[in-house]
C-alpha positions as CSV (number, residue, x, y, z in Angstrom):
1,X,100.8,-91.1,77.9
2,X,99.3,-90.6,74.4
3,X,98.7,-88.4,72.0
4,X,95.5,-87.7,69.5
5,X,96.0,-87.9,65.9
6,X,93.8,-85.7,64.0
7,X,93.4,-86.7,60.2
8,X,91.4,-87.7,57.3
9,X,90.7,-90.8,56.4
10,X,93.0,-93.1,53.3
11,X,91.6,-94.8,50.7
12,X,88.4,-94.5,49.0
13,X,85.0,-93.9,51.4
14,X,82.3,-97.0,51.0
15,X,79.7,-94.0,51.8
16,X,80.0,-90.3,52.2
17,X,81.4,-89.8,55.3
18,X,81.9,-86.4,57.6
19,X,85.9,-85.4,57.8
20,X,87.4,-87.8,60.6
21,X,86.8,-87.5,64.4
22,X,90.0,-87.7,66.5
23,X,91.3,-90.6,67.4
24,X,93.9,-91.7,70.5
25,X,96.8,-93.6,69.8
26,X,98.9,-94.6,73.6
27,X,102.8,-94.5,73.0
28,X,102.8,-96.9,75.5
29,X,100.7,-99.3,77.5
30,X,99.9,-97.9,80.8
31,X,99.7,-100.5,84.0
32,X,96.1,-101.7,82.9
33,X,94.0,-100.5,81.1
34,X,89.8,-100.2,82.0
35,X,86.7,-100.0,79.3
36,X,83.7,-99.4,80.9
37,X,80.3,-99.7,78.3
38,X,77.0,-97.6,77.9
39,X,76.0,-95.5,80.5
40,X,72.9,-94.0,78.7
41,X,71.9,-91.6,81.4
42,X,72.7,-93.9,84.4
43,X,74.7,-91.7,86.7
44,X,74.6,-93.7,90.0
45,X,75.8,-96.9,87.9
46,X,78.6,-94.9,86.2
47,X,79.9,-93.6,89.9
48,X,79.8,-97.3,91.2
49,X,81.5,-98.5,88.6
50,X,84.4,-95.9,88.5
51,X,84.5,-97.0,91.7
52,X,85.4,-100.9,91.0
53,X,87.5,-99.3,88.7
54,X,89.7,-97.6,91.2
55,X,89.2,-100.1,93.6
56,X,91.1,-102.4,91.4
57,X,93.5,-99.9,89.8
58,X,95.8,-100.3,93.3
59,X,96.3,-103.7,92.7
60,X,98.9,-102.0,89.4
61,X,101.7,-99.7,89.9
62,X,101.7,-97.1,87.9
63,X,99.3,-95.0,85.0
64,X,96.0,-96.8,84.2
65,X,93.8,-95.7,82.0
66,X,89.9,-95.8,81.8
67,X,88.4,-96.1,78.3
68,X,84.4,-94.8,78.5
69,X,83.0,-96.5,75.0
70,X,80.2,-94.0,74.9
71,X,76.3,-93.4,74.9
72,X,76.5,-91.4,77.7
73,X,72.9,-89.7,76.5
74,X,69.8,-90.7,76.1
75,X,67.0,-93.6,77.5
76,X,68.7,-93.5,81.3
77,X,67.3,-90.3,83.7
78,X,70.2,-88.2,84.5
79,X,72.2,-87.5,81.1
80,X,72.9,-84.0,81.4
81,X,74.3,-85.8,85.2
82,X,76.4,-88.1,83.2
83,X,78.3,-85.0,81.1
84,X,78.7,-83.2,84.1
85,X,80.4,-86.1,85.7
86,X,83.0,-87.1,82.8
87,X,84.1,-83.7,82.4
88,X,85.5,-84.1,86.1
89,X,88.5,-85.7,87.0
90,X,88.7,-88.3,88.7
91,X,89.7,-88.9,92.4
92,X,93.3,-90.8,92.1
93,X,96.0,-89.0,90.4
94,X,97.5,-92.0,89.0
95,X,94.1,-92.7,86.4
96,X,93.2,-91.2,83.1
97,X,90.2,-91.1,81.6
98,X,89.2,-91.1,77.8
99,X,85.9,-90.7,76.5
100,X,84.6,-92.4,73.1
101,X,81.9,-90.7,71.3
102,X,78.6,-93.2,70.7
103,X,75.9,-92.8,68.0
104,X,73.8,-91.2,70.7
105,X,76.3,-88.9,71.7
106,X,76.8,-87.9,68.2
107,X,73.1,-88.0,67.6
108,X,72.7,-85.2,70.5
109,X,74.7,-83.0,69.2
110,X,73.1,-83.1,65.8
111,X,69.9,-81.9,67.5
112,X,71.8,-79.1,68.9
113,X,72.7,-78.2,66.0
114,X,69.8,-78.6,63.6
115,X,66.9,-79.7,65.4
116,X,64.4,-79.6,62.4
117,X,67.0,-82.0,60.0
118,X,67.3,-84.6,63.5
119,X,63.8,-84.9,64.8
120,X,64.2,-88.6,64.9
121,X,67.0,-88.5,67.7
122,X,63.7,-88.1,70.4
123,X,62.5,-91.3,69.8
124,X,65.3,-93.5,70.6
125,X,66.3,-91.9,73.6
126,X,66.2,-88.3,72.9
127,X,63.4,-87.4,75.2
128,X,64.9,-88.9,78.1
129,X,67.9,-86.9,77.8
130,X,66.2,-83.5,77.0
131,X,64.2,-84.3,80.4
132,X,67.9,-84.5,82.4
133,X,68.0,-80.3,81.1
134,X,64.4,-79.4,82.4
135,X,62.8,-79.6,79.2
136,X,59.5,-81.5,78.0
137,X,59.9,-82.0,74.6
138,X,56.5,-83.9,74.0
139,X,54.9,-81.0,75.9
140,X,56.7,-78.1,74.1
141,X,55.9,-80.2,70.7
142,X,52.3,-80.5,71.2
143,X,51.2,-77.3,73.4
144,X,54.3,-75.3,74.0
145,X,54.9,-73.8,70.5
146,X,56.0,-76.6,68.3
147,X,59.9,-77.0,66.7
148,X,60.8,-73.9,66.6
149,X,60.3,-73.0,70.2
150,X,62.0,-76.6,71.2
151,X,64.7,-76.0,68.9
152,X,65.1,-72.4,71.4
153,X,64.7,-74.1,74.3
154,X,67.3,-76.4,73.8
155,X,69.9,-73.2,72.3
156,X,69.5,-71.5,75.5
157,X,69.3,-74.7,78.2
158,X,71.9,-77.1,77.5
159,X,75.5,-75.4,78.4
160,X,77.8,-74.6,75.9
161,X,80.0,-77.2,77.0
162,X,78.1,-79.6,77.4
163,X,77.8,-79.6,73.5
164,X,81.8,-78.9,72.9
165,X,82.7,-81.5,75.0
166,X,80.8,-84.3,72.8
167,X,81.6,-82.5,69.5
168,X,85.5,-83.5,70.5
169,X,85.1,-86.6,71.8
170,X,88.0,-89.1,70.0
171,X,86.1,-92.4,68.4
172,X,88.6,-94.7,68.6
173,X,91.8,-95.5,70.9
174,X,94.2,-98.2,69.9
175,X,96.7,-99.4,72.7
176,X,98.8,-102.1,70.5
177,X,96.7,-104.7,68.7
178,X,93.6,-103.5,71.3
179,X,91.4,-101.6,69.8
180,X,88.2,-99.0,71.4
181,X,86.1,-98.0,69.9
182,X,81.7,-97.6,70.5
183,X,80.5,-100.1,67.9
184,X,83.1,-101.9,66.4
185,X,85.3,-101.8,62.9
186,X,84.9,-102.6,59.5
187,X,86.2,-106.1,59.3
188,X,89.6,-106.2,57.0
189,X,89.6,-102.6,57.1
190,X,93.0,-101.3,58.1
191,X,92.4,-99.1,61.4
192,X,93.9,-95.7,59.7
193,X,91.2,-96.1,57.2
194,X,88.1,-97.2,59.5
195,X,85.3,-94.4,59.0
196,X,84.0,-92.5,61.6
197,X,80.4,-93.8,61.3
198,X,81.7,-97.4,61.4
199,X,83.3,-96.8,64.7
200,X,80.2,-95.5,66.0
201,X,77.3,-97.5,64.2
202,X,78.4,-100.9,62.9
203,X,76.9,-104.1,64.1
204,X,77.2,-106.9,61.1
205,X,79.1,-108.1,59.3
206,X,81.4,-107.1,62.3
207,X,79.6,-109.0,65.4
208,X,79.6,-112.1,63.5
209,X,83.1,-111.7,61.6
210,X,84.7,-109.9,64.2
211,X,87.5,-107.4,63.1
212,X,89.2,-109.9,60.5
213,X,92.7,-108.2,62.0
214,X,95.4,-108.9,64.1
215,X,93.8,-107.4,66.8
216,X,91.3,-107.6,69.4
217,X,88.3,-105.1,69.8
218,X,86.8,-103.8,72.5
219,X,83.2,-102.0,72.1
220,X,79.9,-101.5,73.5
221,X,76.7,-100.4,71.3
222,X,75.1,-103.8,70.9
223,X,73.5,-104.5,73.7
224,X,73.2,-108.2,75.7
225,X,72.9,-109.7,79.1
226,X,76.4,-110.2,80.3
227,X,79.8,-109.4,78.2
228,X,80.3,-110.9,74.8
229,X,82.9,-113.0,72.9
230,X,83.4,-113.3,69.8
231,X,86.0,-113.9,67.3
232,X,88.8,-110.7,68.0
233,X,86.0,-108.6,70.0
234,X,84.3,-108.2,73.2
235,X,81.2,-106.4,73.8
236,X,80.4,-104.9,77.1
237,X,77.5,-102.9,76.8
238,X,75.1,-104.8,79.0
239,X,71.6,-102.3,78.6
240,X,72.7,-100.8,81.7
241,X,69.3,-98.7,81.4
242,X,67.2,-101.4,81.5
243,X,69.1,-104.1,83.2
244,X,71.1,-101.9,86.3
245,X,74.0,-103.7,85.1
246,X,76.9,-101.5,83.3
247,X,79.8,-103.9,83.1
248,X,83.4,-102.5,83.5
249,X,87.0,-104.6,82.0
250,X,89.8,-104.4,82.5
251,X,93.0,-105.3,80.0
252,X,96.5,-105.5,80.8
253,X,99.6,-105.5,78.3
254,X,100.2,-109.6,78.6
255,X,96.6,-109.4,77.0
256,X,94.5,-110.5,80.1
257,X,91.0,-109.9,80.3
258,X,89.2,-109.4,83.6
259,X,85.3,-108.7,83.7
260,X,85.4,-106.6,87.2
C-alpha cells in the first residue's frame, strides 16, 4: 500500500540539519485513513482510542490506515508500555499502522545514545519515561552514582529494540495533498525539501501561516483543548497527559474530516 522513500534532502539547508529520516509516500489512498495525536506515555488512552479507531474502520471496505503523529515518550506513566504496544500489530487484518517520530521520541533516543551531550531531555518529560524502565533518574543522579552510572543504567535497561524501533521511525507520510507529519512544515517549502527538524519541531510561522501549499496538514506537537483549524492544517494533539483526552481523525479520499 506504500512504500518509504529514503533520501536526502534538495536545495540548500536553512540550518545544519542530520541526513533525512524516512519518509512514507501511499501509492494509493486506502479506504480512510486515521491520525491519532500524542500519546506521551498514556497507554490505557492509546488502547481506547485504537479502539474507536477500529470500531469505525468497519463502516469502510477495504485497507485503512492509522497514522500515530508521535510523542509516544515522555510526561505520561507507561512509555516503555506505549513502545511495547506499537510494535504489535494490530487486531483486524484489514488496518495498517504507521508510526511518526516526535521531538520526544527523537529526544529519547539521543539520551540513549549520548547521555552526557542530552541531559536536558529529563526535564521535559524525560524522567517520566526513564520511570516506565524501572529507573530513578533523580535518585541515581543525586545518590546512586551520578551520569555515568545513569548513562549504564539506561545501556543495559531499555531493550535494544525499543531504541531501533524509534531510530527508524518515518517523519512524514503524504497520502495526495494530505500531509503527516509531528509538528508541522515549513510553509512554502516544497515537501521533498522539508527538513527533518521541521517536521518534528516547528510551531510558527507554520501554526499561524499554515503550510502555504496546496495541501492540507495533519500534525500534533502543539498542544490545545480540542482539535485545531487553521488555514491548510489541523492539530490534534489535545495534552492527552494532562487532559485524558487523546483525540483520534479520521480522513477519507473525498477529503472528509471526522474528529471520532
Amino acid at each position: 500500500m506504500f512504500h518509504v522513500l529514503k533520501r536526502l534532502l534538495t536545495g540548500q539547508p536553512r540550518r545544519p540539519a542530520p541526513p533525512a529520516r524516512p519518509r512514507v509516500l501511499l501509492d494509493d489512498w486506502p479506504a480512510a485513513i486515521y491520525a491519532i495525536g500524542d500519546v506521551h506515555g498514556c497507554l490505557d488512552l492509546l488502547i481506547a482510542a485504537e479502539q474507536r479507531v477500529l470500531a469505525d474502520t468497519a463502516a469502510f471496505a477495504g485497507p485503512k490506515l492509522i497514522v500515530m503523529l508521535g510523542d509516544y515518550v515522555d510526561r505520561g506513566p507507561k512509555s516503555a508500555g506505549v513502545i511495547d504496544h506499537l510494535q504489535r500489530p494490530l487486531a483486524a487484518t484489514d488496518t495498517t499502522r504507521v508510526c511518526l517520530r516526535g521531538n520526544h521520541d527523537q529526544a529519547f533516543a539521543d539520551f540513549i545514545d549520548d547521555p552526557t551531550g542530552n541531559l536536558g531531555w529529563l526535564e521535559y518529560g524525560g524522567e517520566a519515561t526513564l520511570r516506565s524502565y524501572g529507573i530513578d533518574a533523580k535518585h541515581v543522579l543525586r545518590d546512586g552514582g551520578g551520569l555515568a552510572t545513569l548513562a549504564a543504567i539506561v545501556r543495559e535497561t531499555v531493550p535494544d529494540w525499543h531504541r531501533a524501533w524509534l531510530m527508524q521511525l518515518p517523519v512524514l507520510l503524504q497520502a495526495g495533498d494530505v500531509v503527516f507529519a509531528h509538528a508541522g512544515v515549513q510553509p512554502g517549502v516544497p515537501i521533498a525539501e522539508q527538513d527533518d527538524l521541521d517536521l518534528m519541531w516547528i510551531r510558527e510561522p507554520f501554526l499561524a501561516d499554515g503550510p502555504q501549499l496546496p495541501l492540507t496538514v495533519i500534525h500534533g506537537h502543539t498542544p490545545a483543548k480540542a482539535p485545531s483549524f487553521g488555514p491548510g492544517r489541523i492539530g490534534i494533539d489535545t495534552a492527552a497527559f494532562a487532559t485524558g483526552i487523546l483525540t483520534a481523525l479520521r480522513v477519507t479520499a473525498d477529503g472528509s474530516v471526522t474528529v471520532l
